[in-house]
Biopython code that builds the backbone (N, CA, C, O; Angstrom):
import numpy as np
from Bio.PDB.StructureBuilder import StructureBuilder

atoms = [
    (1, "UNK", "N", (-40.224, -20.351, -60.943)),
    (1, "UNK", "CA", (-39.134, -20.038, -60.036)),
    (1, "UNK", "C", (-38.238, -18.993, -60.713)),
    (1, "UNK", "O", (-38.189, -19.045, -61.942)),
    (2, "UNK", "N", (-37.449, -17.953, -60.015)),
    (2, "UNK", "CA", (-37.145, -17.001, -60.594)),
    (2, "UNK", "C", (-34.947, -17.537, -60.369)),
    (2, "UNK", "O", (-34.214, -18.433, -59.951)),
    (3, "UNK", "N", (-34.930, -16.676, -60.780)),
    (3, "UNK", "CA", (-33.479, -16.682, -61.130)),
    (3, "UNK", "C", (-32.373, -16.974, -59.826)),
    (3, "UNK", "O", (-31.334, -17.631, -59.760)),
    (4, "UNK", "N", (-33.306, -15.965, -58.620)),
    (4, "UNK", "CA", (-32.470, -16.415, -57.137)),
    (4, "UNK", "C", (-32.628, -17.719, -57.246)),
    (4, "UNK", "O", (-31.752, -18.584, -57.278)),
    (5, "UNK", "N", (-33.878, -17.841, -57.306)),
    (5, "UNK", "CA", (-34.404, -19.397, -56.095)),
    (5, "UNK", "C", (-33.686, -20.242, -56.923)),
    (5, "UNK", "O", (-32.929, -20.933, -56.240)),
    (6, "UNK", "N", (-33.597, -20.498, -58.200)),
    (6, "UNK", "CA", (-32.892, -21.708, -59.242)),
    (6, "UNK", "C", (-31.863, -21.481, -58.655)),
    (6, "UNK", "O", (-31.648, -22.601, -58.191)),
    (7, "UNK", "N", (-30.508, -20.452, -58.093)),
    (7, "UNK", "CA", (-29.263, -20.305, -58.333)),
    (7, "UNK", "C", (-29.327, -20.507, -57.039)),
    (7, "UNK", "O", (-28.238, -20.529, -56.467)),
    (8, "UNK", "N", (-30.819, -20.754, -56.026)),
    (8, "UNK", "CA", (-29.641, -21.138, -54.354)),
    (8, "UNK", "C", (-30.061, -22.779, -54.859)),
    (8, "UNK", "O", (-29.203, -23.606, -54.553)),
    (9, "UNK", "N", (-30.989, -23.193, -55.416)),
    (9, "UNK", "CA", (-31.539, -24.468, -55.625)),
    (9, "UNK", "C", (-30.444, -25.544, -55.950)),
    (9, "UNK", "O", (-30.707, -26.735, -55.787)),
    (10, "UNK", "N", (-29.076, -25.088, -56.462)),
    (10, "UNK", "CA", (-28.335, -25.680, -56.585)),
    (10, "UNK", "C", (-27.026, -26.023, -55.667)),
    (10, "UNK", "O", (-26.167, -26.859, -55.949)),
    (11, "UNK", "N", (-27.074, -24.996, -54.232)),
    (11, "UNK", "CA", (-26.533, -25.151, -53.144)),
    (11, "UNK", "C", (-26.731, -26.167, -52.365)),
    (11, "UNK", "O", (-27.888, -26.211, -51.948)),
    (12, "UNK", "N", (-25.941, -27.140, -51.945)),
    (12, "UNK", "CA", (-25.904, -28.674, -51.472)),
    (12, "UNK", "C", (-25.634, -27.905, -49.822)),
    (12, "UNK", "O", (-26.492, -28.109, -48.963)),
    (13, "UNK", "N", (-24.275, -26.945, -49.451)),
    (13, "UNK", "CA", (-24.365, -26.642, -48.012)),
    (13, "UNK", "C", (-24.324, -25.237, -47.757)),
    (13, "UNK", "O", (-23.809, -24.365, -48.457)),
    (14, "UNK", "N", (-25.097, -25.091, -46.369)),
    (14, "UNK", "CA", (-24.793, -23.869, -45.388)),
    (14, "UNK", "C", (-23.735, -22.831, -45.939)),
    (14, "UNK", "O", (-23.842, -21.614, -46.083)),
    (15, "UNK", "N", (-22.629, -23.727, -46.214)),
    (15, "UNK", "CA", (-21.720, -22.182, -46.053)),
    (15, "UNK", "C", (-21.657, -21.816, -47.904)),
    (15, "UNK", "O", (-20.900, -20.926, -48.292)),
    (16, "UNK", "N", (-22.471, -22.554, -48.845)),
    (16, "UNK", "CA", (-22.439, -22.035, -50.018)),
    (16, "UNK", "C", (-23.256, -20.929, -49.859)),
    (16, "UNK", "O", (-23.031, -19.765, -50.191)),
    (17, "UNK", "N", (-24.261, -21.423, -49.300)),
    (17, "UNK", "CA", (-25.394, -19.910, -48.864)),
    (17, "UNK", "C", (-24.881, -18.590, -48.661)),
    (17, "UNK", "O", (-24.950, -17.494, -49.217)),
    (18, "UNK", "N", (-24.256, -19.184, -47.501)),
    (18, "UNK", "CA", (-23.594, -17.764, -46.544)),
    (18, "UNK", "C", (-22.522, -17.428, -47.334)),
    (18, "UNK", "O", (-22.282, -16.225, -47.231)),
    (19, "UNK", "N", (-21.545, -18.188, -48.319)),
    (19, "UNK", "CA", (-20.639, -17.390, -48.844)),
    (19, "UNK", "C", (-21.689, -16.348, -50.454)),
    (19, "UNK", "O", (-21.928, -15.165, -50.699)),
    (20, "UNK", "N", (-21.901, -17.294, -50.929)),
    (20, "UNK", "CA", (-23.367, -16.537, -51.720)),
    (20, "UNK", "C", (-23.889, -15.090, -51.419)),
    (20, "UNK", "O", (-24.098, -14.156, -52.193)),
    (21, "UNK", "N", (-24.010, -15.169, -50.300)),
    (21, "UNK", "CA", (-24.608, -13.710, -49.857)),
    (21, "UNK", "C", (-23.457, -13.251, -49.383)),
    (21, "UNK", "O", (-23.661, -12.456, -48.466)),
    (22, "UNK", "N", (-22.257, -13.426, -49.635)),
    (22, "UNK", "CA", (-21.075, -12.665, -48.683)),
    (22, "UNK", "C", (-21.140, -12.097, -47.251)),
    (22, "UNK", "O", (-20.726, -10.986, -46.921)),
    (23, "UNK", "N", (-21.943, -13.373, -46.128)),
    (23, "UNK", "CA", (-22.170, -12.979, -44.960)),
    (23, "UNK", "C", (-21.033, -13.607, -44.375)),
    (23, "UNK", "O", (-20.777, -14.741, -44.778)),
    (24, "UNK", "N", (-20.081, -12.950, -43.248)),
    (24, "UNK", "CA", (-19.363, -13.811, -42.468)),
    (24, "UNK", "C", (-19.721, -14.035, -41.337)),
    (24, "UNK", "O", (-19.909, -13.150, -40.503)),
    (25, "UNK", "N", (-19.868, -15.256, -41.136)),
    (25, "UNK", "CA", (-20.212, -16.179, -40.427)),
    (25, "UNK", "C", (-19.495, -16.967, -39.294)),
    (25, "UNK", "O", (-18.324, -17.060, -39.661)),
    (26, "UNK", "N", (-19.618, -17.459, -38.325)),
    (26, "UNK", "CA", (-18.878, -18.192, -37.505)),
    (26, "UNK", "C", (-19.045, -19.578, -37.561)),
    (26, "UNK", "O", (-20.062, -20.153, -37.175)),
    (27, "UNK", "N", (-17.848, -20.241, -38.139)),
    (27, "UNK", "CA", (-17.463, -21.280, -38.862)),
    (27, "UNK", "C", (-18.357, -22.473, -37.701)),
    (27, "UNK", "O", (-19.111, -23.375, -38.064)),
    (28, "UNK", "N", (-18.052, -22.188, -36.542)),
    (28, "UNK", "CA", (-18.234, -23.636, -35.683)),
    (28, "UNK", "C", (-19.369, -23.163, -35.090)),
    (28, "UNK", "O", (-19.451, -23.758, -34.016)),
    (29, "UNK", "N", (-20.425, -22.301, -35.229)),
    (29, "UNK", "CA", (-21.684, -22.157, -35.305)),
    (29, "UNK", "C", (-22.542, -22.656, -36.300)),
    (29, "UNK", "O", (-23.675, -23.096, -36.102)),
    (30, "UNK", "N", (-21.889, -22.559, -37.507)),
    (30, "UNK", "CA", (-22.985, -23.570, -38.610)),
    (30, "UNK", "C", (-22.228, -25.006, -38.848)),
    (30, "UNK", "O", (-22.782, -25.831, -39.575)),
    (31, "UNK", "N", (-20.978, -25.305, -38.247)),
    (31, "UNK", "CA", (-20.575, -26.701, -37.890)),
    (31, "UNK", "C", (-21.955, -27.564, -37.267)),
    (31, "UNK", "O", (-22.726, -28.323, -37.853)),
    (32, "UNK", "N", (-21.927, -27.224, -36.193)),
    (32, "UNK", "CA", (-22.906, -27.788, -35.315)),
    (32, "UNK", "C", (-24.662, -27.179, -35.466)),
    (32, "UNK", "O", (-25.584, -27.804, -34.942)),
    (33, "UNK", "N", (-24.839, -26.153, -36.099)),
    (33, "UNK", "CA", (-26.097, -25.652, -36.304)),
    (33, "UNK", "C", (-26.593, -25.707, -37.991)),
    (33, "UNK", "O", (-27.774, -25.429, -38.201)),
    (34, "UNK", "N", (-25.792, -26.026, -39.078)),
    (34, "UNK", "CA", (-26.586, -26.160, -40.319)),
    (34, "UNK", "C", (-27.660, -26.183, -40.670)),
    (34, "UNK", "O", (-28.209, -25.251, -41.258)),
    (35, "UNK", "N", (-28.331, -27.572, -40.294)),
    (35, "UNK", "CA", (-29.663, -27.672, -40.589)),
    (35, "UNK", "C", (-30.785, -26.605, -39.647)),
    (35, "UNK", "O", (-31.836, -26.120, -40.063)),
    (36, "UNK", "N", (-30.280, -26.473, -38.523)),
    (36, "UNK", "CA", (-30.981, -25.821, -37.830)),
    (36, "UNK", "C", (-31.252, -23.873, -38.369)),
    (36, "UNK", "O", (-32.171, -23.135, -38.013)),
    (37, "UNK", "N", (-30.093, -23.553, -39.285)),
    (37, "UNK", "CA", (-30.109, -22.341, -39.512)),
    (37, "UNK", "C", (-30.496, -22.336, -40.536)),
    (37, "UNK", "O", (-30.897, -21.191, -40.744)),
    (38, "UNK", "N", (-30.715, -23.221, -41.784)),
    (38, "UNK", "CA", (-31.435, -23.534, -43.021)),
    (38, "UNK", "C", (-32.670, -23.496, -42.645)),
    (38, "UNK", "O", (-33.411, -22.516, -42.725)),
    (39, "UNK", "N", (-32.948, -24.602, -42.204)),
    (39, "UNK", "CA", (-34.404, -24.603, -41.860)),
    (39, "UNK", "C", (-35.559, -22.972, -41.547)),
    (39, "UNK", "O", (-36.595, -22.521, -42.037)),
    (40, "UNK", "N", (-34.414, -22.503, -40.265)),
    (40, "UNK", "CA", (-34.866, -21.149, -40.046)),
    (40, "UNK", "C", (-34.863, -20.428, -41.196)),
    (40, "UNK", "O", (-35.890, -19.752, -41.256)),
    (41, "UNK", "N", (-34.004, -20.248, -42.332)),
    (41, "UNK", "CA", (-33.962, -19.491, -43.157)),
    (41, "UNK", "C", (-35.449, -19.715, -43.694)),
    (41, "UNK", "O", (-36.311, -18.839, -43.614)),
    (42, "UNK", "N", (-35.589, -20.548, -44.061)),
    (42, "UNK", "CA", (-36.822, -21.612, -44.703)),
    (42, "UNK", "C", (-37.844, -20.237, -43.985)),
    (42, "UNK", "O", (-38.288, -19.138, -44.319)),
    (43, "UNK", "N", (-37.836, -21.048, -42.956)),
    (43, "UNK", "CA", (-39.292, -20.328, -41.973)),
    (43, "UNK", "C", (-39.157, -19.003, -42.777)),
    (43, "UNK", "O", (-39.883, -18.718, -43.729)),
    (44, "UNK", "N", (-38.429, -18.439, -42.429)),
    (44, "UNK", "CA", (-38.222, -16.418, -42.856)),
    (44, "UNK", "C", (-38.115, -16.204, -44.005)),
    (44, "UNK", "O", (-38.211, -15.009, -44.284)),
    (45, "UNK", "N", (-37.865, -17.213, -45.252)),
    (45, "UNK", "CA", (-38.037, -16.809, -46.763)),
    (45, "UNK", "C", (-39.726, -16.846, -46.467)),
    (45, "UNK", "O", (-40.288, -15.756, -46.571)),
    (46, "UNK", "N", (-40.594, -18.060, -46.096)),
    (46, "UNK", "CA", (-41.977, -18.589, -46.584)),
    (46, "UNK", "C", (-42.698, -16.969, -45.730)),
    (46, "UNK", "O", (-43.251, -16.116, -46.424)),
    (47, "UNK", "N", (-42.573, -16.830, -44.431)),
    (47, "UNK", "CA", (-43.187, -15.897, -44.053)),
    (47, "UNK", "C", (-42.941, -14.565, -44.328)),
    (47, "UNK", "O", (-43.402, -13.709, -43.573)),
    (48, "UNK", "N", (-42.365, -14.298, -45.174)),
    (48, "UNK", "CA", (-41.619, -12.750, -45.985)),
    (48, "UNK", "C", (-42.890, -12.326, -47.147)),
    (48, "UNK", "O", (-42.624, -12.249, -48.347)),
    (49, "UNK", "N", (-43.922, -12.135, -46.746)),
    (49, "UNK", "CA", (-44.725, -11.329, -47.752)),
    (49, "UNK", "C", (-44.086, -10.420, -49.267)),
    (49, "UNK", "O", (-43.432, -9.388, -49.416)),
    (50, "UNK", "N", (-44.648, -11.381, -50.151)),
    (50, "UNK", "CA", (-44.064, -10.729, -51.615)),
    (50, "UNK", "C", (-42.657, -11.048, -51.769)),
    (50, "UNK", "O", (-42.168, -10.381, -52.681)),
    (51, "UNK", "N", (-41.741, -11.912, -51.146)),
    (51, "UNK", "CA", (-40.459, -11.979, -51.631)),
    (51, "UNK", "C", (-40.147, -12.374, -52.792)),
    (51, "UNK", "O", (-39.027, -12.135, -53.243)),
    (52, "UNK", "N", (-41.373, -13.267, -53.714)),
    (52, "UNK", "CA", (-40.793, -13.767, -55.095)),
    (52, "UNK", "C", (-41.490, -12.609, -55.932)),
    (52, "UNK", "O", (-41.330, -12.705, -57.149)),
    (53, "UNK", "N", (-42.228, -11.545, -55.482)),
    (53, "UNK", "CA", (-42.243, -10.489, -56.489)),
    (53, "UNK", "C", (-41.436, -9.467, -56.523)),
    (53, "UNK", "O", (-41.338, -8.797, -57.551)),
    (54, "UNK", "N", (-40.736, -9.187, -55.419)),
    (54, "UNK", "CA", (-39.598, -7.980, -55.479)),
    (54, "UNK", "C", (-38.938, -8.183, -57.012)),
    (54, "UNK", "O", (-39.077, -9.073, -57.850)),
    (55, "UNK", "N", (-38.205, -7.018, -56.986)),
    (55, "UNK", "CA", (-37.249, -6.819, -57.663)),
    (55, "UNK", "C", (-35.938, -7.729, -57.446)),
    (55, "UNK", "O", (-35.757, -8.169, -56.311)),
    (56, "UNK", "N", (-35.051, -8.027, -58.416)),
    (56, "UNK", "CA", (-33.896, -9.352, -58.556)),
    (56, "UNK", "C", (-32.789, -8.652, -57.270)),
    (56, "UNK", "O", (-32.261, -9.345, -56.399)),
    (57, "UNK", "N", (-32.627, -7.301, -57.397)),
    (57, "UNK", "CA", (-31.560, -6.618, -56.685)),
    (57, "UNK", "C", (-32.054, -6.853, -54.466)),
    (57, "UNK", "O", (-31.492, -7.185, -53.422)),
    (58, "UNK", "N", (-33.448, -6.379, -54.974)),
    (58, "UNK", "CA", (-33.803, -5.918, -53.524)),
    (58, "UNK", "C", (-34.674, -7.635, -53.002)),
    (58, "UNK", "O", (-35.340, -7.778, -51.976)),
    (59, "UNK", "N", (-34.453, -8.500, -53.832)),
    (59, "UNK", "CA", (-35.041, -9.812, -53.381)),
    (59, "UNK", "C", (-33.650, -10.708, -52.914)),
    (59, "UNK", "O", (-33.766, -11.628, -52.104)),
    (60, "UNK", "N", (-32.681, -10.438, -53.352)),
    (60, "UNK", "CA", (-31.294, -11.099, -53.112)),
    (60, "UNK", "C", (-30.975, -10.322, -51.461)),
    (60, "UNK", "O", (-30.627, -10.871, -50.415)),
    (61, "UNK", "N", (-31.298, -8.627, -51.793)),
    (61, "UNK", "CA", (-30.541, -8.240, -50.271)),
    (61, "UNK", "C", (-31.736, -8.534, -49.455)),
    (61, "UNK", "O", (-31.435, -8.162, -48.321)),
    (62, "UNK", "N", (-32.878, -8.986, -49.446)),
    (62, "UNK", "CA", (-33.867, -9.735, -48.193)),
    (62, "UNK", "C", (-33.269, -10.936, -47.990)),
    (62, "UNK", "O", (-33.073, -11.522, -46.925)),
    (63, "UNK", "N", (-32.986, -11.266, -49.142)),
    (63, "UNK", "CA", (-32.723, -13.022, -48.734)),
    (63, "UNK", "C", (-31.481, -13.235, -48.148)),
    (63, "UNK", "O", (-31.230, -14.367, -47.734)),
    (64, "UNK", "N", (-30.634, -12.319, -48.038)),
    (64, "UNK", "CA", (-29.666, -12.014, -47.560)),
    (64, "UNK", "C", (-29.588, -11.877, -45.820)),
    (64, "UNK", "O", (-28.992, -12.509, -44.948)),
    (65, "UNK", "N", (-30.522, -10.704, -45.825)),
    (65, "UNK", "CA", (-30.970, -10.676, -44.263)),
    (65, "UNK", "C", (-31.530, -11.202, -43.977)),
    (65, "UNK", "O", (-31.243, -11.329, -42.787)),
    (66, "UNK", "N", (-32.417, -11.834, -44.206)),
    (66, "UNK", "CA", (-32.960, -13.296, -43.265)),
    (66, "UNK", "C", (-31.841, -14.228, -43.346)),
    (66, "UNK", "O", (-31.771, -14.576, -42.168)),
    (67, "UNK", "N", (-30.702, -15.012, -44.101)),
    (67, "UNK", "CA", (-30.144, -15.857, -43.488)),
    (67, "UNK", "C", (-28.893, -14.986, -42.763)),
    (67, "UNK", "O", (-27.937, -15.713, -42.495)),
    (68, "UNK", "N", (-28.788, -14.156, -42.546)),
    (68, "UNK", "CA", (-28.262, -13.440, -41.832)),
    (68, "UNK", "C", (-29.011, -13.471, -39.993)),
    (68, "UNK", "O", (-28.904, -13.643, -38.779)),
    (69, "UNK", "N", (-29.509, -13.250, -40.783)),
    (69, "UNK", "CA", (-30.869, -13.418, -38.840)),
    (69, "UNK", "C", (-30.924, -14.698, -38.756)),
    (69, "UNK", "O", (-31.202, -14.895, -37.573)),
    (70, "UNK", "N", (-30.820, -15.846, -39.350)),
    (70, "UNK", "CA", (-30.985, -17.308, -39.200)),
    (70, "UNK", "C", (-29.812, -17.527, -38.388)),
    (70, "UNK", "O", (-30.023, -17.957, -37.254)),
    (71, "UNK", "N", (-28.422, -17.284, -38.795)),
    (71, "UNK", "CA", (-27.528, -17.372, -38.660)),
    (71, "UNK", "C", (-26.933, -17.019, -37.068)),
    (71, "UNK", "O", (-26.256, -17.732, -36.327)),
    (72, "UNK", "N", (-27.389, -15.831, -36.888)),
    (72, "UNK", "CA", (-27.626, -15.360, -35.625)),
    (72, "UNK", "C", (-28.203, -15.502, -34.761)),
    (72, "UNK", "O", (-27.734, -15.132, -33.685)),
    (73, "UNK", "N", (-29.463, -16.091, -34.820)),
    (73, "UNK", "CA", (-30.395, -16.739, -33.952)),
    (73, "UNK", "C", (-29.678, -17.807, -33.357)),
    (73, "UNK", "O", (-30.145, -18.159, -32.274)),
    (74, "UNK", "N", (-28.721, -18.400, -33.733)),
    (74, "UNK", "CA", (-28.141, -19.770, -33.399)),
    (74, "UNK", "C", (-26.388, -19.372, -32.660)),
    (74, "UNK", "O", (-25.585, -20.134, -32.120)),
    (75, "UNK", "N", (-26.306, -17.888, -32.938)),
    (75, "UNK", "CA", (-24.817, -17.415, -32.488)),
    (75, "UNK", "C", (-25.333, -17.189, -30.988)),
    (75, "UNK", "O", (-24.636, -17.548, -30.038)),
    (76, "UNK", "N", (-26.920, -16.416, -30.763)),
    (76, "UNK", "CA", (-27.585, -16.161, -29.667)),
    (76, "UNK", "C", (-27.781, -17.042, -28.958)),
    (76, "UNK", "O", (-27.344, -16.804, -27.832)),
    (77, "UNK", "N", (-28.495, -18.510, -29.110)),
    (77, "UNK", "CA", (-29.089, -19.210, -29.065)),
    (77, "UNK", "C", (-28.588, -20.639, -29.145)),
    (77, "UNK", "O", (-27.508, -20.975, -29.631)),
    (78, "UNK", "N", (-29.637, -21.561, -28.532)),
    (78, "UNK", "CA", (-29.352, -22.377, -29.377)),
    (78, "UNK", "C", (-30.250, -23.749, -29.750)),
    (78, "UNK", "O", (-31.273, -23.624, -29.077)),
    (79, "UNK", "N", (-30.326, -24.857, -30.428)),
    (79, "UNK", "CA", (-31.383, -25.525, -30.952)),
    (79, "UNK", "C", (-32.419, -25.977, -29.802)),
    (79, "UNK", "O", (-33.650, -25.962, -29.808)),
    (80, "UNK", "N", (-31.753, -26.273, -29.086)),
    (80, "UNK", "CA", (-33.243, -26.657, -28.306)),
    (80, "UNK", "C", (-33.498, -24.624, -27.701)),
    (80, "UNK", "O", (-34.582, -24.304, -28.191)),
    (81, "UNK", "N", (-33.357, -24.326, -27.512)),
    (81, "UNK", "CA", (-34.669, -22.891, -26.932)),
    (81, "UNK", "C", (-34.912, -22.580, -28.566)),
    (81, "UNK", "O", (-36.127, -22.545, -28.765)),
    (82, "UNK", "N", (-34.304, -22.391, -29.552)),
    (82, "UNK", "CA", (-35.177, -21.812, -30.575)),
    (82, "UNK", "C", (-36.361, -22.930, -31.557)),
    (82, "UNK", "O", (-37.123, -22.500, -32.423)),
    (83, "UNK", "N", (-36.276, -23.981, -31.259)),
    (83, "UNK", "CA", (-37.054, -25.234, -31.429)),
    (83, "UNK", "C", (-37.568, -25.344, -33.092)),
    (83, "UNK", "O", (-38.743, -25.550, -33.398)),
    (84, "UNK", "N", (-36.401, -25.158, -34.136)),
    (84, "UNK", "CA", (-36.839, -24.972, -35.340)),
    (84, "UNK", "C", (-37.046, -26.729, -35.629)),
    (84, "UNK", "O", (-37.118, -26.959, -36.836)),
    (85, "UNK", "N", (-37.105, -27.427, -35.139)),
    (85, "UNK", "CA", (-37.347, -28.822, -35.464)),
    (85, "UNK", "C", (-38.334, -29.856, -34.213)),
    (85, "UNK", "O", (-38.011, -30.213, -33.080)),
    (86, "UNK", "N", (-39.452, -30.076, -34.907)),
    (86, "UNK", "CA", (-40.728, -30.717, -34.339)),
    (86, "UNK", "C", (-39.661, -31.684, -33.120)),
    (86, "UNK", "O", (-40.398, -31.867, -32.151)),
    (87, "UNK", "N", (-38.745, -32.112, -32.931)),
    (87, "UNK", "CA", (-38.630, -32.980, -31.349)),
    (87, "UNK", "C", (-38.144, -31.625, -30.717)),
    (87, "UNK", "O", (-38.197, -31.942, -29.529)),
    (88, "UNK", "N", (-37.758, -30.481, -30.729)),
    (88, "UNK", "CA", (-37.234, -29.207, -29.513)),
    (88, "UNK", "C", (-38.665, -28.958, -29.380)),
    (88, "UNK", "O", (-38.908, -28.591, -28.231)),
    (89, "UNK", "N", (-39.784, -29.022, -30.171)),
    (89, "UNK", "CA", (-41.042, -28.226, -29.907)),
    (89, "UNK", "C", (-42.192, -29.490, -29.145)),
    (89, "UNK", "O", (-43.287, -29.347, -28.601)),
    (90, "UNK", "N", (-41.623, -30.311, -29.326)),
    (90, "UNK", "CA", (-42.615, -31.302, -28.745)),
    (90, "UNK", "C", (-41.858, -31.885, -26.872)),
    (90, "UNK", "O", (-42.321, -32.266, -25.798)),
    (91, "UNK", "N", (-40.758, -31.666, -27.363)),
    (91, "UNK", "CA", (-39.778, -31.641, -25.897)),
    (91, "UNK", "C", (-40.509, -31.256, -24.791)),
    (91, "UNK", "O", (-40.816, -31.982, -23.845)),
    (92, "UNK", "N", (-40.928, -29.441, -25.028)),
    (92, "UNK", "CA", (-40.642, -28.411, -23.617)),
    (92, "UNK", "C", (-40.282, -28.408, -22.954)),
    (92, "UNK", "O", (-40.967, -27.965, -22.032)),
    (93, "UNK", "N", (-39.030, -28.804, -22.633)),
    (93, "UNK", "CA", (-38.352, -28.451, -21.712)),
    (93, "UNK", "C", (-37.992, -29.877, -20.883)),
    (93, "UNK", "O", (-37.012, -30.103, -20.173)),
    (94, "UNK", "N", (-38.974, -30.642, -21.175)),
    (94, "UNK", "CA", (-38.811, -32.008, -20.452)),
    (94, "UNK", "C", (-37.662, -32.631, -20.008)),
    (94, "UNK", "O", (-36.758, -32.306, -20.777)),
    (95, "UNK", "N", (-37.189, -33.488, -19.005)),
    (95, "UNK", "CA", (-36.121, -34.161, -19.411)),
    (95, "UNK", "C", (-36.057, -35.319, -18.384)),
    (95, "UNK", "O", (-35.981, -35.011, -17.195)),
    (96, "UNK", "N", (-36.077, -36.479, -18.701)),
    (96, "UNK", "CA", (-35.404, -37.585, -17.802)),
    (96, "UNK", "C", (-34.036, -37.779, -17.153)),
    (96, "UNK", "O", (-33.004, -37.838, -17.822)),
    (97, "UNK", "N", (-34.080, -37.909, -15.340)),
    (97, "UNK", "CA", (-33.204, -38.101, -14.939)),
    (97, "UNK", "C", (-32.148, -39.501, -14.896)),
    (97, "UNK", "O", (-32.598, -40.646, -14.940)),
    (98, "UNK", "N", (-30.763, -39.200, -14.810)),
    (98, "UNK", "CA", (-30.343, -40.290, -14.993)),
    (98, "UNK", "C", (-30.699, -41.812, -14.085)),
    (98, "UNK", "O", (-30.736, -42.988, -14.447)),
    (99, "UNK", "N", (-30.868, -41.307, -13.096)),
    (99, "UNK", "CA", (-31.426, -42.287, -11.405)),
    (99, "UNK", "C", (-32.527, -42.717, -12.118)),
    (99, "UNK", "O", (-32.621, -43.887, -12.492)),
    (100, "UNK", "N", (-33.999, -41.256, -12.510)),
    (100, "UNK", "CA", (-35.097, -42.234, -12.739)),
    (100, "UNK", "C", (-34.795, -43.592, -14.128)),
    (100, "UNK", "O", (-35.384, -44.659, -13.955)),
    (101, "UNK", "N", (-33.903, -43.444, -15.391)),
    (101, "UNK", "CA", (-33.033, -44.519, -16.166)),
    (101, "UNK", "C", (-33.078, -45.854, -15.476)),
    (101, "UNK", "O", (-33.717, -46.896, -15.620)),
    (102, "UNK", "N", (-31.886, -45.280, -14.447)),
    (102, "UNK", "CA", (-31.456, -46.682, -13.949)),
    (102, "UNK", "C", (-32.149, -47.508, -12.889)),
    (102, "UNK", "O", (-31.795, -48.618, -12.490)),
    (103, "UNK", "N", (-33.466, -46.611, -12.392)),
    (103, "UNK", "CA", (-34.263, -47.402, -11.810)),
    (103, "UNK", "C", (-34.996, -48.090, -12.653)),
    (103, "UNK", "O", (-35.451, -49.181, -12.311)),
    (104, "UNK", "N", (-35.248, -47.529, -13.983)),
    (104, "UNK", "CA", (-36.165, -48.689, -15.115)),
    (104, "UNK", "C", (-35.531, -49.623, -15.707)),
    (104, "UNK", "O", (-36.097, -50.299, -16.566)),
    (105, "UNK", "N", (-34.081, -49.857, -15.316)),
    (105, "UNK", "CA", (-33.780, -51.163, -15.855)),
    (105, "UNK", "C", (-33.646, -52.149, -15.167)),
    (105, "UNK", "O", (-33.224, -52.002, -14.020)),
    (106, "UNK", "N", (-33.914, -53.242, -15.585)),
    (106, "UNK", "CA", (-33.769, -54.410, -14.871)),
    (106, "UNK", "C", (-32.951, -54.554, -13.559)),
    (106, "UNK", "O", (-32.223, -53.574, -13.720)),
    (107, "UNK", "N", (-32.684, -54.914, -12.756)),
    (107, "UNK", "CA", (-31.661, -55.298, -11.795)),
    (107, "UNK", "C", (-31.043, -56.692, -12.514)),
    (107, "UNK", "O", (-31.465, -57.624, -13.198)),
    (108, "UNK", "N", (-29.708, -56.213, -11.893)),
    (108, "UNK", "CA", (-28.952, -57.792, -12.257)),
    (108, "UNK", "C", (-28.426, -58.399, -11.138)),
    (108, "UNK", "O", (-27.714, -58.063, -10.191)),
    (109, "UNK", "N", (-29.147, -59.676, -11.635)),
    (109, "UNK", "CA", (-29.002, -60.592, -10.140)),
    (109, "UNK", "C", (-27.812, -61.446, -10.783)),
    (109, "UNK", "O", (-27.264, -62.332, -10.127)),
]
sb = StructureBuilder()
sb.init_structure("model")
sb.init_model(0)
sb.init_chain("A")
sb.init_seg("    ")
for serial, (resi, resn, name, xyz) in enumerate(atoms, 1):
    if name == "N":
        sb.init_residue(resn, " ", resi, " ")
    sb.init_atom(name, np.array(xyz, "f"), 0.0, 1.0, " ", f" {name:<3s}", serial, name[0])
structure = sb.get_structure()
C-alpha cells in the first residue's frame, strides 16, 4: 500500500475525505448520503486503471476527482436511482402499496 492509501486508511468519516482533498462539499448532502458516496468512491478508485502506479502528485489529484464525482452523483441524484447498494439494485423500482399492506393484515374483529 502506498503512502495515499495508508493516509486515507486512517479516515473514520466522509467529510475527513472531502476535507483531505480540499473539495467543498454540501454539508447535508453527505449528512444523509455518506455511505452512499464512499462506497461510490470505492467503485471509481477499483475501476481507475493504474491508479496505484501513478505518480504520488497525479494519484492524489485522481483520487481527488473521483470523490469529487462521488460526491456529485448524490448532489444530482439520489440513492435509490444511483443504486450503489445491493437492496436499490435488487429493488427496481418496485414498490408496495399502502391499501395492498393493509389488506394483508389480519382484520380485527
Amino acid at each position: 500500500m502506498n503512502d495515499l492509501m495508508n493516509k486515507m486508511s486512517t479516515f473514520s468519516a466522509a467529510e475527513e475525505f472531502l476535507d483531505f482533498f480540499d473539495i467543498d462539499y454540501q454539508a447535508m448532502v453527505v449528512h444523509v448520503n455518506r455511505l452512499h458516496i464512499m462506497k461510490r468512491f470505492n467503485q471509481y478508485m477499483r475501476t481507475t486503471p493504474g491508479l496505484l502506479e501513478l505518480a504520488p502528485a497525479a494519484q492524489r489529484e485522481t483520487c481527488k476527482k473521483l470523490l469529487q464525482r462521488a460526491h456529485d452523483d448524490f448532489v444530482r441524484s439520489t440513492p435509490a436511482q444511483e443504486k450503489v447498494f445491493k437492496v436499490f439494485q435488487d429493488a427496481d423500482g418496485s414498490h408496495v402499496s399502502l391499501d395492498t399492506l393493509r389488506r394483508s393484515l389480519p382484520s380485527r374483529q
